[in-house]
N, C-alpha and C positions, 0 to 999 in steps of 0.2 A: 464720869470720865468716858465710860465707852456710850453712852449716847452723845456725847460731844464727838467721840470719835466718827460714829456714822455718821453724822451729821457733817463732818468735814471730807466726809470719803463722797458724800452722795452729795456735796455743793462741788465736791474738785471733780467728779466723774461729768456731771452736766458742762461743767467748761472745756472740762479736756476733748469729750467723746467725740463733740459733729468736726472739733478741729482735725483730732487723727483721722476721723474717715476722706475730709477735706483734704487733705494731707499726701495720704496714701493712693487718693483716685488721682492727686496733681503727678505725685512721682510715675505711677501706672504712667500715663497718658507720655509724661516727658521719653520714659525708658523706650518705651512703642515708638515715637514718632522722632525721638532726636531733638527734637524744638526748641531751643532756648531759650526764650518767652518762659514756658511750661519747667524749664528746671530752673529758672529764677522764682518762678513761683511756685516752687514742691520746697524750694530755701526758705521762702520766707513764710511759710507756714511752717517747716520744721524750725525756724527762729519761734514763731509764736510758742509754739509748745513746749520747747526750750524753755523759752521765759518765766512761762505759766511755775514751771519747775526750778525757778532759779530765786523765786522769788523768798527772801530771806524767811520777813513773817510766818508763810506758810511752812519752810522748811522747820523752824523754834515750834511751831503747836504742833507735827509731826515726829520732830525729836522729845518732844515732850510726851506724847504720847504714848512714844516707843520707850522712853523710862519708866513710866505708869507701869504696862506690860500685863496687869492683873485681867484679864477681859475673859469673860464668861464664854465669851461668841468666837471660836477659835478662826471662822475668817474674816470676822475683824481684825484681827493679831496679824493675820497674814497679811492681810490688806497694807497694815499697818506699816510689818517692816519690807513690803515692796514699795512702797510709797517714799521711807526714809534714802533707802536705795535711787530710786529715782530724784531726787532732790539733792540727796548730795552729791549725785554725778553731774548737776550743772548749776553748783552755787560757785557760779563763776563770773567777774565779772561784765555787764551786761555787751560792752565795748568789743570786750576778748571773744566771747560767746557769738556773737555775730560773725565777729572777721573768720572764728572756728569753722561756724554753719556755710558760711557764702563760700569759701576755700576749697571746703571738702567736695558743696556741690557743684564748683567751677572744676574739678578735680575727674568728679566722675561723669560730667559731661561730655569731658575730654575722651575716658576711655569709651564711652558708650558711643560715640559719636565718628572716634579716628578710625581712619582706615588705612590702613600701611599699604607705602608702592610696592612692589613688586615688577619687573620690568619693564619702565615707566608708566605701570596700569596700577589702579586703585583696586584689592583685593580684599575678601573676609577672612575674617578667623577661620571660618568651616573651609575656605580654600588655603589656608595656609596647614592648617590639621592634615588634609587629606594630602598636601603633597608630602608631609613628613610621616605622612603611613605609606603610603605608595611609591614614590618617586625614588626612582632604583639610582641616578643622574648625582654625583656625590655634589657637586658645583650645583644647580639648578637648589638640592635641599639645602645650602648651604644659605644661599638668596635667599631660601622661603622663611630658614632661621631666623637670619638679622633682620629681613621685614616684619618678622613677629615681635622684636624686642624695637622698633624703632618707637611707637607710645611711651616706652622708657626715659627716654630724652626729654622727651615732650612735659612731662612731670614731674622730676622728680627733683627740680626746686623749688616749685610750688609746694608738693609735698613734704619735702625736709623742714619747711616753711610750718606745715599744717602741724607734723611731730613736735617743732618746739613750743609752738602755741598751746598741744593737748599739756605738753610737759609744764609748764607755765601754768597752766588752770591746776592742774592735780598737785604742784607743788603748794602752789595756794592755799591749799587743802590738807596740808601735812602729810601727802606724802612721796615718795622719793620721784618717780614718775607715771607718766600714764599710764604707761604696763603694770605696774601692782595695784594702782588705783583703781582701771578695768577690772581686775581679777577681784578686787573688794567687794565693788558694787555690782559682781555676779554672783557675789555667794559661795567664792572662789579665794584659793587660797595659792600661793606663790610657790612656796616651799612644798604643799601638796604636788602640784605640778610637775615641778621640779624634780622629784623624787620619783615619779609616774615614768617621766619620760628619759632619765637617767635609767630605768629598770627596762623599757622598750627599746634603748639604743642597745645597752649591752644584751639582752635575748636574742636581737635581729641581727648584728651585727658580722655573725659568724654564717647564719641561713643566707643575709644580704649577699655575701662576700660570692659564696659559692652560687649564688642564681645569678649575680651579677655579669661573672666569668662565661655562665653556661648562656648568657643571653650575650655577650660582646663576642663570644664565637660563632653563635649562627649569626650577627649584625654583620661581622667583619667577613666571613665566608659572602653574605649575601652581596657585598659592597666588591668583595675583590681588593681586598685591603687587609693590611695587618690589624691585632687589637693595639694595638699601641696607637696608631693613628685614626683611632674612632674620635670622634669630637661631636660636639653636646647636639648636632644640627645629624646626627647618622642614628640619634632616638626617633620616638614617634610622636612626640608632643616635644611643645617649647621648653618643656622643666624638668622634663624624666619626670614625671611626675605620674602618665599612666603607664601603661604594659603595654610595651612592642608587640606588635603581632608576629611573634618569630617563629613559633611550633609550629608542625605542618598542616596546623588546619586554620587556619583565619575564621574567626568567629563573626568576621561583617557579611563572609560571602552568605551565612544563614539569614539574616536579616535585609541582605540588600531587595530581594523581590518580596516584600513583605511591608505592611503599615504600619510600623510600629506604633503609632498613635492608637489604631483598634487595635491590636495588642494589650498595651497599657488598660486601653478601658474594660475591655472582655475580662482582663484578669482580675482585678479591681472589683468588677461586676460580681465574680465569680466566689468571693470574699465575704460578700454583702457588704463593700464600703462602694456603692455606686460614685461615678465620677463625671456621669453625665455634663451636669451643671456648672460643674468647676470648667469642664474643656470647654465648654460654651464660652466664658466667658474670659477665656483663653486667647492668648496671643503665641502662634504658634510655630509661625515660621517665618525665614529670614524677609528682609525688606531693607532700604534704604534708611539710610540714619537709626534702624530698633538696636538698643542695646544686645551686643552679641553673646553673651553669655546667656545664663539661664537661672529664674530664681523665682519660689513662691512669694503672692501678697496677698495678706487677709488684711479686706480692706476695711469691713467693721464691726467685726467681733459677733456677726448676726446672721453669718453664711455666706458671704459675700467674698468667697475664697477662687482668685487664680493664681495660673502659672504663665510665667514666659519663656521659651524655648526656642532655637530655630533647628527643628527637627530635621533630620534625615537620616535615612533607614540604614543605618550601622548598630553597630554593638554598642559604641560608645552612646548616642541617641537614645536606645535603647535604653540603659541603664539612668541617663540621666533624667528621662520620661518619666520612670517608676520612682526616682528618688525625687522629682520634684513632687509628682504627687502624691508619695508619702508627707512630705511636708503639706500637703493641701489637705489630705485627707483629717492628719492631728489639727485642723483649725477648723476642720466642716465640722467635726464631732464632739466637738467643744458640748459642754453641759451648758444650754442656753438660761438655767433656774441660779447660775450661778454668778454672784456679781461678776459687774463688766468688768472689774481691775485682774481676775482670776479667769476668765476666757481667754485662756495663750500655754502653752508647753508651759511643764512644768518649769525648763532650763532649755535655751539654746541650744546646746548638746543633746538634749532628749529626742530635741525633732528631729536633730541629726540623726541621730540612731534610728529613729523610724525609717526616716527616707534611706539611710544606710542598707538598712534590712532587707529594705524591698527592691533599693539600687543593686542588689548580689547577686539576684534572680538571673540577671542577663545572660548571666556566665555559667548559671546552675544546670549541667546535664539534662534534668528531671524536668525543670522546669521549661529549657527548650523543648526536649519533648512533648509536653502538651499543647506550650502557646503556637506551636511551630508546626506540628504534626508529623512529629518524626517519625520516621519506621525503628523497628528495636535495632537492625542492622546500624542505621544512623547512630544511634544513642550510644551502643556500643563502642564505634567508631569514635564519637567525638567525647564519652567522658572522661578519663586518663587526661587530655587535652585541655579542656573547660576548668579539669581539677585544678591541674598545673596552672594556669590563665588566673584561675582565684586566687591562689596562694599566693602567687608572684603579683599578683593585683596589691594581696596587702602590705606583703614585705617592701614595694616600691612607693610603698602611698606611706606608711610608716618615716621609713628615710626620709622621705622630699620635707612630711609636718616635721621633723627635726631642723632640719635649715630654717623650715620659717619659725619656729618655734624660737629656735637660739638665735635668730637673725633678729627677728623681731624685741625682744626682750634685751640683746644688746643694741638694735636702732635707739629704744627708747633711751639706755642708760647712756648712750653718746652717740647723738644723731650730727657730731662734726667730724666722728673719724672718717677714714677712709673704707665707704659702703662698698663701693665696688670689690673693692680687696678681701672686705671679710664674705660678700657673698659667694665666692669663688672659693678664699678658705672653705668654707661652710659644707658648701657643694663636694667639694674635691674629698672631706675630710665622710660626710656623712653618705654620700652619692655613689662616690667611688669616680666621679668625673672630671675628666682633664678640661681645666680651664683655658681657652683662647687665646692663646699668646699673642699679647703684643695688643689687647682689648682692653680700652678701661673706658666703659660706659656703664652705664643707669640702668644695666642689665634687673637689676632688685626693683626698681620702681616698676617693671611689665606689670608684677604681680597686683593684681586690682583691690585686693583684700586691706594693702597697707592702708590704703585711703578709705576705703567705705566699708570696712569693718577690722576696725584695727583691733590688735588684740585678742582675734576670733580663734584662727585657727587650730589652737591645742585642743576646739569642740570637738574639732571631727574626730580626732583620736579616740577622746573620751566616747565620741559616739559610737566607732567602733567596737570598741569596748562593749558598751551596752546593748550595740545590734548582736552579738554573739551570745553575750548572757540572756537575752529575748529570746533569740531562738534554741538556746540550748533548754530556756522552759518550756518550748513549744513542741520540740522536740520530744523531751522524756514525755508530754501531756498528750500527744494526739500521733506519737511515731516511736514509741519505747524502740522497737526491734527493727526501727530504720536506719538504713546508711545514708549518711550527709550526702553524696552524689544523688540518694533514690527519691528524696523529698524537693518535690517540687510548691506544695501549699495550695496547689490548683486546686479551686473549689471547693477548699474548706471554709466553710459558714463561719466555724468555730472561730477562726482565726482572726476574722473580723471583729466577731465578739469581744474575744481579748481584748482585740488592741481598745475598743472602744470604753469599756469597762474597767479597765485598769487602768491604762496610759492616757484615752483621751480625754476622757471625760474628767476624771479628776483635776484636770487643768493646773493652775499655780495655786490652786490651791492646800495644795505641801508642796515644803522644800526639797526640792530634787532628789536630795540621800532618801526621804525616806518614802519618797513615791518609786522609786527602786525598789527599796525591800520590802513596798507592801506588793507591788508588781510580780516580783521575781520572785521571791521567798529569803536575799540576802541582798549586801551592800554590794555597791558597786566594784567590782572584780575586774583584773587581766585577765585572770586564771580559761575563761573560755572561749578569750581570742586569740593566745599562747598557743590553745589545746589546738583548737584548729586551723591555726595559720604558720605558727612557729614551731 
């Protein structure tokens, strides 16, 4: 039986392999250029692979496999029930499975592609950002709001369209809908969840209340308005989602005469995980028709790892530079002696936490100080500041994944109520934000994640999570009698080392819980994103 098994892993690895690298260079090319053509063709090669995976046969001699279970060779096992997982997330029928594939990428061609007006002019994200960090003009950010939510409309019956379809295939499959079905075949569990994020609502929600207060009094002082009349366009992103820049130090003006691109490499460098290669191969900054956001692709499991980004020298660029290439760097590091099905993160979540860890930096005292060249006068001046800027970082990042969390999990279990209604519920209840009177638009469909990664978002929490518990080992290991402000990680070799030794190289080759506790020394915990955030 387990030579019938390797022999069905190493006849599906040669079909699979040249199609995802095929795959993954079509989506590159589409996300870069916008092109239509090129995301009809990044569809129909994720239809191929789809298929490969849907294919019943193959699924019964991997379920059979996975009953066997006796196997000497413990990454055959592994191999085994990653493979079950993948099979039965798209034993779907083949009709369904298409209109699923072609929807999604008709969906996100849209987001990557649209450009909301703004005063009869065609505008970016990065211009809609910057007016809601800067733009003192209550009317003018008000404009730059609703042109950020206008992709909303644009989607989100196509979308609600795509959610009955996932819900239709997982019900197929015995069970209730897509959202427990995702959480199945990640190795994930509902009620786990569940219980995680009921325990982060109630811990944050008394910290929230009161930073919430102290940040709607300097928005309303700086606007010339009451807090009662703050409304969701007087934040500094479209969701509350990040930290106003309201203390009195603005942490872009340290970053604005600076490249944060050398930045990011110098530090990186300075690590021993060089990132030369990866930025080569990099797409970096804005252009016509590039999708506007930012996201790591390993293109074939053999070091062929970039990032896309449209950079500019703020804090937020800053942070998101070192969090993609944290996600670049867990895919260069991969154990290349280790089968191709076991070169990738252990979990989804895992890579979050990498990029997590190293996206924190931005804001770290210690660490501006080195990449910046601060005087001690400076450091002094801005840590109290940076401190404040972290903690209110997580407490607001915490609340917003509850909206999507509870938003998402009820889209699935009834995608015909009224979405609008509950995402404002949601917001108002978890956010603390007055909802638009007299607004009922497809404000829920902005978010890009419903569509091209449904079901994700409770990672990043979890990633949180485990960027805390990482550095609190990294901490007791190489800074026993350090203070969290004084630790920057600048040019420690060591640190590299870890990550590559522990976290990357092990690859999926164990189940996430227990590439944790062989990482860290225990399971995965709150307890050290609590300690230092709440």
């Amino acid at each position: 039986m387990e030579d019938k098994a390797r022999a069905f892993i190493d006849q599906h690895v040669q079909q699979i392999r040249p199609l995802e690298k095929e795959a993954r260079l079509a989506y590159w090319r589409a996300a870069v250029s916008g092109k239509a053509e090129l995301y009809r063709k990044a569809a129909e090669l994720e239809l191929q692979i789809r298929t490969v995976y849907s294919d019943a046969r193959d699924f019964k001699k991997v379920a059979g496999f996975k009953e066997h279970g006796h196997f000497h060779d413990a990454l055959i096992a592994r191999q085994i029930d990653l493979l079950y997982n993948d099979f039965l997330a798209n034993q779907i029928r083949p009709d369904l499975l298409k209109r699923i594939v072609e929807l999604s990428t008709r969906i996100e061609e849209k987001f990557s592609t649209f450009r909301p007006t703004l005063e009869g002019k065609k505008v970016t994200d990065n211009e809609i950002h910057r007016l809601l960090k800067s733009e003192g003009n209550t009317e003018t950010r008000k404009a730059a709001w609703l042109a950020g939510h206008q992709v909303g409309e644009e989607v989100a019956g196509e979308l609600i369209k795509l959610i009955k379809w996932r819900n239709q295939a997982a019900r197929h499959l015995g069970f209730e809908n897509y959202h427990t079905f995702s959480l199945y075949t990640a190795e994930q569990q509902v009620d786990q969840i569940d219980r995680l994020f009921s325990e982060l609502e109630e811990r944050t929600r008394e910290p929230f209340r009161q930073v919430k207060l102290e940040i709607d009094t300097l928005l309303a002082r700086g606007y010339g308005i009451t807090t009662q009349e703050l409304q969701p366009w007087h934040y500094h992103d479209p969701f509350f989602q990040e930290t106003p820049q309201v203390y009195e130090i603005n942490l872009d003006r340290y970053y604005e005469q600076s490249d944060v691109l050398e930045i990011g490499r110098a530090f990186y460098r300075s690590i021993g995980l060089a990132v030369d290669d990866i930025l080569a191969r990099s797409d970096l900054y804005e252009k016509p028709g590039k999708n506007p956001h930012a996201f790591c692709e390993a293109i074939d499991r053999q070091g062929d790892v970039r990032i896309l980004c449209n950079l500019k020298n703020d804090e937020n660029w800053m942070e998101t530079l070192l969090h993609e290439l944290g996600h670049a760097v867990y895919e260069t590091y991969q154990d290349g002696h280790k089968p191709y099905l076991l070169r990738e993160p252990a979990h989804i979540f895992t890579t979050e936490a990498v990029a997590m860890f190293f996206g924190r930096l931005s804001r770290n005292p210690a660490w501006m100080r080195d990449m910046l060249d601060l005087s001690a006068a400076e450091l002094h001046r801005i840590r109290p500041v940076a401190q404040k800027y972290a903690r209110l970082k997580q407490l607001i990042f915490i609340r917003w994944a509850l909206v999507m969390y509870y938003f998402e999990k009820a889209l699935y279990a009834d995608p015909d109520q009224d979405l609008n209604h509950l995402w404002w519920k949601l917001k108002e209840k978890f956010q603390l934000l007055h909802p638009v009177k007299g607004r009922n638009k497809a404000d829920w469909a902005v978010k890009i994640h419903f569509a091209i990664a449904p079901c994700y978002y409770h990672n990043y929490v979890l990633g949180e999570l485990l960027a805390s518990q990482i550095r609190h080992v990294l901490t007791k290991r190489y800074y026993p009698a350090g203070k969290e402000g004084d630790i920057s990680f600048t040019g420690l070799k060591a640190l590299g080392t870890y990550f590559k030794d522990h976290i990357f190289k092990p690859g999926r080759s164990l189940p996430w819980n227990e590439m944790i506790q062989s990482a860290t020394g225990q399971p995965l915990s709150a307890e050290y994103f609590i300690e230092s955030f709440i």
